[in-house]
PDB file of N, CA, C, O and CB in Angstrom:
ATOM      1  N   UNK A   1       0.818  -1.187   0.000  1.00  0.00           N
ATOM      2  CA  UNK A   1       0.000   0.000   0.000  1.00  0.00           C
ATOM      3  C   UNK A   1       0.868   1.261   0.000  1.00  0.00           C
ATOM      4  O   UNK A   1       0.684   2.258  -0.697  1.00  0.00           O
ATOM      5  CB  UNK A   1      -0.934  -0.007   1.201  1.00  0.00           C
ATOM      6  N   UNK A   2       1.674   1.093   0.736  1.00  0.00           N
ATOM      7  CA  UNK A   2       2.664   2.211   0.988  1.00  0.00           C
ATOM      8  C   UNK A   2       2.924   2.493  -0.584  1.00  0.00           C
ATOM      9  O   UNK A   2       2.415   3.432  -1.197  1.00  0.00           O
ATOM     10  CB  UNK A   2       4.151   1.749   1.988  1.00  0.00           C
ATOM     11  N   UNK A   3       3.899   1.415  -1.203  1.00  0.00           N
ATOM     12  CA  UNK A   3       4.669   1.370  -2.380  1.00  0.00           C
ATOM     13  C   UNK A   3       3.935   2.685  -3.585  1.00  0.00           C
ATOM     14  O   UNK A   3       4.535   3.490  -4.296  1.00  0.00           O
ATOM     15  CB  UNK A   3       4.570  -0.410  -2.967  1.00  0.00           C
ATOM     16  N   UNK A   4       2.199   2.412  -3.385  1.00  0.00           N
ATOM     17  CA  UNK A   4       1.845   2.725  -4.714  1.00  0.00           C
ATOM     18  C   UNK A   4       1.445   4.175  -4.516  1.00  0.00           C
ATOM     19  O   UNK A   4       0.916   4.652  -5.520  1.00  0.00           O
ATOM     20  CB  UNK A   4       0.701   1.767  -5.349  1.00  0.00           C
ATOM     21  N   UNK A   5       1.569   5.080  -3.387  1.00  0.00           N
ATOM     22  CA  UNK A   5       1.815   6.431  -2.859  1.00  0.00           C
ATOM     23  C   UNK A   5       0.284   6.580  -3.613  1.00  0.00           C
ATOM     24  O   UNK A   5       0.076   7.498  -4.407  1.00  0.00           O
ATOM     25  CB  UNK A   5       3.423   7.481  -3.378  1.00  0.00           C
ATOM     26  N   UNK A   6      -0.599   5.724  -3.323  1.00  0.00           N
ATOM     27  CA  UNK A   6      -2.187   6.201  -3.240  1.00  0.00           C
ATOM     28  C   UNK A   6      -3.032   6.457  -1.630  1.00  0.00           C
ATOM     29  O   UNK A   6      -4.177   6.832  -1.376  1.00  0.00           O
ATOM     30  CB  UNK A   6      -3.066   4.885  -4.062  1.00  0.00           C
ATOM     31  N   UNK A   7      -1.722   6.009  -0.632  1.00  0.00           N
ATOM     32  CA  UNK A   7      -2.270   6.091   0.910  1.00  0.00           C
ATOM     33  C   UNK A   7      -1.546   6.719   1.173  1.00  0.00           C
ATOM     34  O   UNK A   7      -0.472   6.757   0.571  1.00  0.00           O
ATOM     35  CB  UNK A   7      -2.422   5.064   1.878  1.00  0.00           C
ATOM     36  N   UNK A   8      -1.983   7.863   2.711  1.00  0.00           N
ATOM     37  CA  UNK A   8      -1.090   8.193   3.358  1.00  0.00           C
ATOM     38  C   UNK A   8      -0.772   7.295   4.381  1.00  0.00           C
ATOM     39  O   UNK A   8      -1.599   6.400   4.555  1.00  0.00           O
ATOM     40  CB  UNK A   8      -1.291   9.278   3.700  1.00  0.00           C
ATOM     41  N   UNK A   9       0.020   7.302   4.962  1.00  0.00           N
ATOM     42  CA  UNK A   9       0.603   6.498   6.321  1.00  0.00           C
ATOM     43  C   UNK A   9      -0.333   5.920   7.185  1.00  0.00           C
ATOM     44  O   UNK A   9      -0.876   4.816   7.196  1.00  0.00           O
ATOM     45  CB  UNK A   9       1.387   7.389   7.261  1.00  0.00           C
ATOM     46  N   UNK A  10      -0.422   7.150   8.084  1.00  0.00           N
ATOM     47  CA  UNK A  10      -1.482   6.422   9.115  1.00  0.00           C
ATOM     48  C   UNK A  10      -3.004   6.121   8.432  1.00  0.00           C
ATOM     49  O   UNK A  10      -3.967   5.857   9.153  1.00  0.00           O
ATOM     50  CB  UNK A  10      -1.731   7.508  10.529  1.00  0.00           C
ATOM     51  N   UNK A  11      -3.105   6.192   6.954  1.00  0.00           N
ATOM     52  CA  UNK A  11      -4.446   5.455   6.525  1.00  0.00           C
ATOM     53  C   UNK A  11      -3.595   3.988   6.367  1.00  0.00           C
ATOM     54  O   UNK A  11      -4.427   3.093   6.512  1.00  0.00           O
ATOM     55  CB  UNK A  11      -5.370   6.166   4.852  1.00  0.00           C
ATOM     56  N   UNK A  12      -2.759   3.629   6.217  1.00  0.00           N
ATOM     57  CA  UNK A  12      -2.045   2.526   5.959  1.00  0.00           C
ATOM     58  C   UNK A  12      -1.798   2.058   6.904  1.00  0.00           C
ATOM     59  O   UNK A  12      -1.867   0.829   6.923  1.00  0.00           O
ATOM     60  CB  UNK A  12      -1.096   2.584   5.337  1.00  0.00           C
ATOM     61  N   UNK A  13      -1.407   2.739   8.105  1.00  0.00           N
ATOM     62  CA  UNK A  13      -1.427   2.116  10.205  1.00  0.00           C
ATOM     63  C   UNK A  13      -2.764   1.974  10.141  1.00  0.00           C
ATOM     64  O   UNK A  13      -2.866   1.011  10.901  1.00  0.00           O
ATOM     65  CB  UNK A  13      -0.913   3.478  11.917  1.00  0.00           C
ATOM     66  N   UNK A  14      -4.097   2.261   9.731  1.00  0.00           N
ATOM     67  CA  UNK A  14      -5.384   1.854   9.927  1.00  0.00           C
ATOM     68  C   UNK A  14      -5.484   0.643   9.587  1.00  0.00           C
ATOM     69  O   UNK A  14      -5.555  -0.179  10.501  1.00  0.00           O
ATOM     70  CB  UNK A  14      -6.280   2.542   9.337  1.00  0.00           C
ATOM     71  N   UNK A  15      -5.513   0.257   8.441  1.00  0.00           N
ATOM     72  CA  UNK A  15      -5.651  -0.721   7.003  1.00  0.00           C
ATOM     73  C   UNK A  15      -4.896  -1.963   7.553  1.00  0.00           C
ATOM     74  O   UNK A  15      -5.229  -3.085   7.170  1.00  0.00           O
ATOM     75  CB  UNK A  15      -4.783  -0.016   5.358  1.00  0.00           C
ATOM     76  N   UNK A  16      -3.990  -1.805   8.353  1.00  0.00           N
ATOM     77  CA  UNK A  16      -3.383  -3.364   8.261  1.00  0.00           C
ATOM     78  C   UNK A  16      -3.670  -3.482  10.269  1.00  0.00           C
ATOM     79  O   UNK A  16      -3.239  -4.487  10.833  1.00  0.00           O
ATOM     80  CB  UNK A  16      -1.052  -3.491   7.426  1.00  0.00           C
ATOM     81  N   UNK A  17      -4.287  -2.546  10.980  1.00  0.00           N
ATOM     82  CA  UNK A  17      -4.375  -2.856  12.165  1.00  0.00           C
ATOM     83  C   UNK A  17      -4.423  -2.290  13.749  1.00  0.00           C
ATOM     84  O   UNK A  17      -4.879  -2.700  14.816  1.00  0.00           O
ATOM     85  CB  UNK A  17      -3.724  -3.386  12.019  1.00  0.00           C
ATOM     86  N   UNK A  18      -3.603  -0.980  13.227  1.00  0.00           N
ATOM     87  CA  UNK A  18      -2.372  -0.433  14.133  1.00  0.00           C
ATOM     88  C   UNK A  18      -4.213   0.573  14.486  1.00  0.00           C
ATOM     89  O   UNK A  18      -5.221   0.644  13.782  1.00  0.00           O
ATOM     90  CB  UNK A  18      -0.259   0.560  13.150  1.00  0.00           C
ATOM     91  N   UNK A  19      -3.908   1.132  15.788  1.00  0.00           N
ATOM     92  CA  UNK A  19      -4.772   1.725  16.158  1.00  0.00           C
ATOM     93  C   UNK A  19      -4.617   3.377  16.016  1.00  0.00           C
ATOM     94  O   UNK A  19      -5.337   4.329  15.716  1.00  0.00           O
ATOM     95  CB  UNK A  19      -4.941   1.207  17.329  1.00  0.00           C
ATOM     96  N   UNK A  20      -2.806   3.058  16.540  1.00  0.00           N
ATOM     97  CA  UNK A  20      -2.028   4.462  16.706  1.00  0.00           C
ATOM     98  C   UNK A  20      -0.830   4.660  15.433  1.00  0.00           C
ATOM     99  O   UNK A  20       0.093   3.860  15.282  1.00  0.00           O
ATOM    100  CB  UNK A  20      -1.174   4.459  18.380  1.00  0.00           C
ATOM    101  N   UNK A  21      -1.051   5.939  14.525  1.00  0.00           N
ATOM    102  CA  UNK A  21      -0.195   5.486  13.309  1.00  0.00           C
ATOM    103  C   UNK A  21       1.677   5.952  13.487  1.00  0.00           C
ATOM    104  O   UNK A  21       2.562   5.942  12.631  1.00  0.00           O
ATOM    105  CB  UNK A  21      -1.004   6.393  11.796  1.00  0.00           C
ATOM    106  N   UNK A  22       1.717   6.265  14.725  1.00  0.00           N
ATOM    107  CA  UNK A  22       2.597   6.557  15.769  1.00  0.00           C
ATOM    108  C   UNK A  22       3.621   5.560  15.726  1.00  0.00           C
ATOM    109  O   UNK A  22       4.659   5.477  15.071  1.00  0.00           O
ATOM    110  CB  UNK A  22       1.944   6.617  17.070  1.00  0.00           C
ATOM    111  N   UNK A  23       2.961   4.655  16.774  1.00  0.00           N
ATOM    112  CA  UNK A  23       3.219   3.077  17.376  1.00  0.00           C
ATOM    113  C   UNK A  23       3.799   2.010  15.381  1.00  0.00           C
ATOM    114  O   UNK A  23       4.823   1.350  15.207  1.00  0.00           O
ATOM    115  CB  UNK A  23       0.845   2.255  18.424  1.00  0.00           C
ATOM    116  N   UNK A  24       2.544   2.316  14.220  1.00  0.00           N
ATOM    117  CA  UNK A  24       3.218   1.781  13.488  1.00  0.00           C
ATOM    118  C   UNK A  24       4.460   2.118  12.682  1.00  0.00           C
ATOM    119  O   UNK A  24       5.210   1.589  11.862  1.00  0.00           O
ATOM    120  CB  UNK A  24       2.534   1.509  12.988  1.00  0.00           C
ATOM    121  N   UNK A  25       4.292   3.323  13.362  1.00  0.00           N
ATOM    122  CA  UNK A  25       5.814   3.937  12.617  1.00  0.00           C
ATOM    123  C   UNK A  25       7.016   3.017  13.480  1.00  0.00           C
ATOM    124  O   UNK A  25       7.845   2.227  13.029  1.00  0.00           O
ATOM    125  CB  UNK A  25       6.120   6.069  12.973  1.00  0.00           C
ATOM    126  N   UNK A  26       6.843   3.310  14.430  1.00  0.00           N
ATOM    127  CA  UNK A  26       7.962   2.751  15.791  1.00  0.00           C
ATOM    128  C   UNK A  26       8.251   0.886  15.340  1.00  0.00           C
ATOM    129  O   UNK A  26       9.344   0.319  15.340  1.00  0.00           O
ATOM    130  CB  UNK A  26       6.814   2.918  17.930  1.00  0.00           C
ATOM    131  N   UNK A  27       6.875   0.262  14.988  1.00  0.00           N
ATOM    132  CA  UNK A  27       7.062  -1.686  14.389  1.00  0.00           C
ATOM    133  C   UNK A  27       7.806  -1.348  13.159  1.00  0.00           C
ATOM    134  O   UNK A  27       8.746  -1.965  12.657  1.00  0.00           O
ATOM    135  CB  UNK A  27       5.251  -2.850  13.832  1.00  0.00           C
ATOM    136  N   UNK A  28       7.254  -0.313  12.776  1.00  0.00           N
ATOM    137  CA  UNK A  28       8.200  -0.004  10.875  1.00  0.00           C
ATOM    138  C   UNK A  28       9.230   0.098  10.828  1.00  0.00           C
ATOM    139  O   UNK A  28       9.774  -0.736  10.105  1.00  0.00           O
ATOM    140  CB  UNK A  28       8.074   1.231   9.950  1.00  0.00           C
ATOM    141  N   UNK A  29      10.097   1.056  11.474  1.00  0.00           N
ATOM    142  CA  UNK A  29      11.248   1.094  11.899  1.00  0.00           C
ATOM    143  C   UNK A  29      12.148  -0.107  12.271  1.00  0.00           C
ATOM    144  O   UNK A  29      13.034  -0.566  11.549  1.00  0.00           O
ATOM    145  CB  UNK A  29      11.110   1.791  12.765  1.00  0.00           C
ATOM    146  N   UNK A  30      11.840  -0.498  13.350  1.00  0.00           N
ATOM    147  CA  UNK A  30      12.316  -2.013  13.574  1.00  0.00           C
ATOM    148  C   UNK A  30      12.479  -2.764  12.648  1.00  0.00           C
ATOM    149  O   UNK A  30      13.627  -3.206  12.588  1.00  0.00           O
ATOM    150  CB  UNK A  30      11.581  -2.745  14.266  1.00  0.00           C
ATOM    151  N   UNK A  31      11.708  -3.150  11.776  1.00  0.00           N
ATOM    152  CA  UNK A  31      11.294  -3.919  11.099  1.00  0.00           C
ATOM    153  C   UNK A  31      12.023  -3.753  10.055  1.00  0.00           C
ATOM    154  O   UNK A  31      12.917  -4.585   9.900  1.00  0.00           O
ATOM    155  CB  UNK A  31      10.131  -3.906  10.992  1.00  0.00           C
ATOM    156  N   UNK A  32      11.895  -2.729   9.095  1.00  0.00           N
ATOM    157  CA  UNK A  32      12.424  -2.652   8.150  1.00  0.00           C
ATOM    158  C   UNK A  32      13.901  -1.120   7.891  1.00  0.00           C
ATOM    159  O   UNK A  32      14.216  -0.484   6.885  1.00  0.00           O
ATOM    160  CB  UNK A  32      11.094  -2.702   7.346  1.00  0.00           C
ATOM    161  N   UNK A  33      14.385  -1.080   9.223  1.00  0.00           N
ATOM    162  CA  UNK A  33      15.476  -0.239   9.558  1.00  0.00           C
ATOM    163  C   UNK A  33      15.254   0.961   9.043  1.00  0.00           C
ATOM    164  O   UNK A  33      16.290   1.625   9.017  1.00  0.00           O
ATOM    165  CB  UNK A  33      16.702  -0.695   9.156  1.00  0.00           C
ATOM    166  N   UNK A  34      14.081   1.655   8.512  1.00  0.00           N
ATOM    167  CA  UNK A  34      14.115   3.129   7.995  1.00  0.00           C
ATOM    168  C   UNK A  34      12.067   3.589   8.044  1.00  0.00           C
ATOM    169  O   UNK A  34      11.082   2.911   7.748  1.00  0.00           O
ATOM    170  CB  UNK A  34      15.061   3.101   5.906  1.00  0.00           C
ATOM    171  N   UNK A  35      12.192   4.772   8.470  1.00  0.00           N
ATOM    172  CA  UNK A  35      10.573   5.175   8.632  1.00  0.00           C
ATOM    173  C   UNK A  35       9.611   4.679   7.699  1.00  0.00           C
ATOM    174  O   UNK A  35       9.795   3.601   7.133  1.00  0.00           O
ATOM    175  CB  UNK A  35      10.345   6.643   8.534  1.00  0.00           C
ATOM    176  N   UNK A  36       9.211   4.957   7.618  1.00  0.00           N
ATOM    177  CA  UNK A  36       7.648   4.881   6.231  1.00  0.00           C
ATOM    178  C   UNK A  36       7.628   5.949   5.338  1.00  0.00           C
ATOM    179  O   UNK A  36       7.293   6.043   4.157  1.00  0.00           O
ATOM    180  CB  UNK A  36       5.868   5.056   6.901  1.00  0.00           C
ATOM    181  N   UNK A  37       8.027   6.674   6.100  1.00  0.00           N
ATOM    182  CA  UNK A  37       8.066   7.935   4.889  1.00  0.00           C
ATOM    183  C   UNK A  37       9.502   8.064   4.174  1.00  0.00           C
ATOM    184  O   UNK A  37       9.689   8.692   3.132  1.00  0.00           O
ATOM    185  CB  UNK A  37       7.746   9.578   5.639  1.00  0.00           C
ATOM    186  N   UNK A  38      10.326   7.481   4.783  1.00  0.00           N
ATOM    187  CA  UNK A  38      12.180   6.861   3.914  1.00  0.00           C
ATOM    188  C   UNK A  38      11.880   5.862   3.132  1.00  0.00           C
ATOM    189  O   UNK A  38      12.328   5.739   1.992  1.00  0.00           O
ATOM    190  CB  UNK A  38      13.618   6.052   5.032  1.00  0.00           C
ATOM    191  N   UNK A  39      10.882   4.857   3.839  1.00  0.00           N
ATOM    192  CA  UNK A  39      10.743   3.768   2.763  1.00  0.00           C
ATOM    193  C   UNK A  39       9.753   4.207   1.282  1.00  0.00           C
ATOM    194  O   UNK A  39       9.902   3.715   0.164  1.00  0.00           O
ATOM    195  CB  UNK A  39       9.985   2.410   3.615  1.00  0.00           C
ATOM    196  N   UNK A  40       8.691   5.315   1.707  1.00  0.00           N
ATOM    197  CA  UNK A  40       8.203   5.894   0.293  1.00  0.00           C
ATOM    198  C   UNK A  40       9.412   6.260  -0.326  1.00  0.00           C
ATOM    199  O   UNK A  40      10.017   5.601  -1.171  1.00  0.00           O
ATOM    200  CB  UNK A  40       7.180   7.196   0.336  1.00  0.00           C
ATOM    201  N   UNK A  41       9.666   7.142   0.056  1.00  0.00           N
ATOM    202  CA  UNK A  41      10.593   8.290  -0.715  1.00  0.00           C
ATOM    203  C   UNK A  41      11.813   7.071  -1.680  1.00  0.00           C
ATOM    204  O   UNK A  41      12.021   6.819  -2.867  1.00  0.00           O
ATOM    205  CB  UNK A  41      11.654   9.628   0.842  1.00  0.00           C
ATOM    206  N   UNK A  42      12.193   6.742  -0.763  1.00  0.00           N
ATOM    207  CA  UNK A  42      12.996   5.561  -1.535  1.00  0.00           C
ATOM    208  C   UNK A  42      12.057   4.513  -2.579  1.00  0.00           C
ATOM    209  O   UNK A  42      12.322   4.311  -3.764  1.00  0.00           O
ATOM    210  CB  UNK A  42      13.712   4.547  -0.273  1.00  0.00           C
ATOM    211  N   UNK A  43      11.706   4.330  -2.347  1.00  0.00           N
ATOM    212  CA  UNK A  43      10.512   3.471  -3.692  1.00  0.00           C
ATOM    213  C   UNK A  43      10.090   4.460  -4.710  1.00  0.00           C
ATOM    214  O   UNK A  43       9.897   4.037  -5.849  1.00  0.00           O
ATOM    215  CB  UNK A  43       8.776   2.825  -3.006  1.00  0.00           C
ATOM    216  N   UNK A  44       9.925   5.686  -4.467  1.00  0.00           N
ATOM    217  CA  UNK A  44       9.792   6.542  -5.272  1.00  0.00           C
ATOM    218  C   UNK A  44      10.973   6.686  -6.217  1.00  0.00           C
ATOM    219  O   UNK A  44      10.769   6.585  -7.426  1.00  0.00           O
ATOM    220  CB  UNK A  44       9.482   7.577  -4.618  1.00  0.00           C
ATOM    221  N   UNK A  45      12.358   6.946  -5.682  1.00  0.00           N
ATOM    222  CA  UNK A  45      13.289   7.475  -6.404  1.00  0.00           C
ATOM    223  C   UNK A  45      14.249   6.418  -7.524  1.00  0.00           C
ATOM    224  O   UNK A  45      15.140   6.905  -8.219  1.00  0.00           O
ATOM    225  CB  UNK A  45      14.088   8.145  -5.339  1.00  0.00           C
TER     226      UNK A  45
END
């Protein structure tokens, strides 16, 4: 969802669960070593 930059973020922390789009930034991070909005920007470029 992220990838196709038709969602913003925390509609995308909604969509898969997250209550707080905060908190899914913080699992994102972990997870995939760079924010949500680094991981757009980078899929973008």
């Amino acid at each position: 969802m992220l990838e196709t930059g038709k969602y913003r973020i925390s509609e995308v922390a909604y969509d898969v669960g997250f209550s707080d789009p905060k908190y899914f930034s913080t699992c994102f991070s972990k997870q995939f070593n760079k924010t949500p909005s680094e991981y757009v920007r980078d899929k973008n470029t």
